[in-house]
C-alpha positions as CSV (number, residue, x, y, z in Angstrom):
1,X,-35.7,2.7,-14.4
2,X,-32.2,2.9,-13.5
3,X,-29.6,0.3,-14.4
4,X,-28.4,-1.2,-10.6
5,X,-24.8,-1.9,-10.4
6,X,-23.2,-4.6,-8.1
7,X,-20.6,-4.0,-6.3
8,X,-18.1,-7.1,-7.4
9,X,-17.6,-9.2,-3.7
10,X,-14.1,-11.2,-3.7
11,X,-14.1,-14.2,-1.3
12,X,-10.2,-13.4,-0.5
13,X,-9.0,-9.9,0.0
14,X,-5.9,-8.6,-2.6
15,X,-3.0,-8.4,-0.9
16,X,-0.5,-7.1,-2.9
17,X,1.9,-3.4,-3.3
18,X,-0.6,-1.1,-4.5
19,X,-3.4,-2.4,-1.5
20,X,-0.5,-2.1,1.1
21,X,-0.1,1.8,-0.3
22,X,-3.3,2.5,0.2
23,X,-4.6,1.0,3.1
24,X,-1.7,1.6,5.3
25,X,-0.8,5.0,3.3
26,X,2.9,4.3,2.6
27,X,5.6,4.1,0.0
28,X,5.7,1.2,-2.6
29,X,9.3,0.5,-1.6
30,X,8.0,0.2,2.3
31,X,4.9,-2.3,0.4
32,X,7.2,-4.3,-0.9
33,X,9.5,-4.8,1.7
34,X,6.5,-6.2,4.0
35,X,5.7,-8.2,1.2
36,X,8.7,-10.0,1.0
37,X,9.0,-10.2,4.6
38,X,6.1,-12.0,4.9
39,X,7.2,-14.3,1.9
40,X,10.5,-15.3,3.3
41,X,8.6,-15.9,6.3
42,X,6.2,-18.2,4.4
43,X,3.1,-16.5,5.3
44,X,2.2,-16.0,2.2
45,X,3.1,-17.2,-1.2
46,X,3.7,-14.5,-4.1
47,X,3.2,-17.0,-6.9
48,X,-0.8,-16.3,-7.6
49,X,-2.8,-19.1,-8.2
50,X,-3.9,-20.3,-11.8
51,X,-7.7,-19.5,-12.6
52,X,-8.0,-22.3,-14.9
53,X,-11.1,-21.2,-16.6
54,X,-9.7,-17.6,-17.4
55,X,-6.5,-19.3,-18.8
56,X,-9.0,-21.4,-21.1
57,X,-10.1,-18.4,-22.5
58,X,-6.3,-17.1,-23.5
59,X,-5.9,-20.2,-25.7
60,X,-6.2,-19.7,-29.3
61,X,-9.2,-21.5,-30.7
62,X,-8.2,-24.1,-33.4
């Protein structure tokens, strides 16, 4: 039987340069200009959020 493979579901879509390029099919100087538009505009904030459990796994183990 064949191995299924799940498509991985993310509760918050990636907004970031390279999903600006290709959804809206433009240049990555044109992405990040919206981007920081919107930042200065404090719709978004371009500092990413800690995932605290995936930085556990980047300490080194005594």
């Amino acid at each position: 039987m064949k191995e299924t493979k799940f498509i991985p579901y993310d509760e918050e879509p990636v907004l970031d340069t390279n999903t600006l390029m290709a959804a809206l099919g433009i240049s990555r100087k044109e992405a990040n200009t919206i981007l920081w538009d919107l930042f200065e505009k404090e719709y978004i904030d371009l500092i990413p959020v800690l995932d605290e459990e995936k930085l556990n796994l980047l300490k080194p183990r005594d």
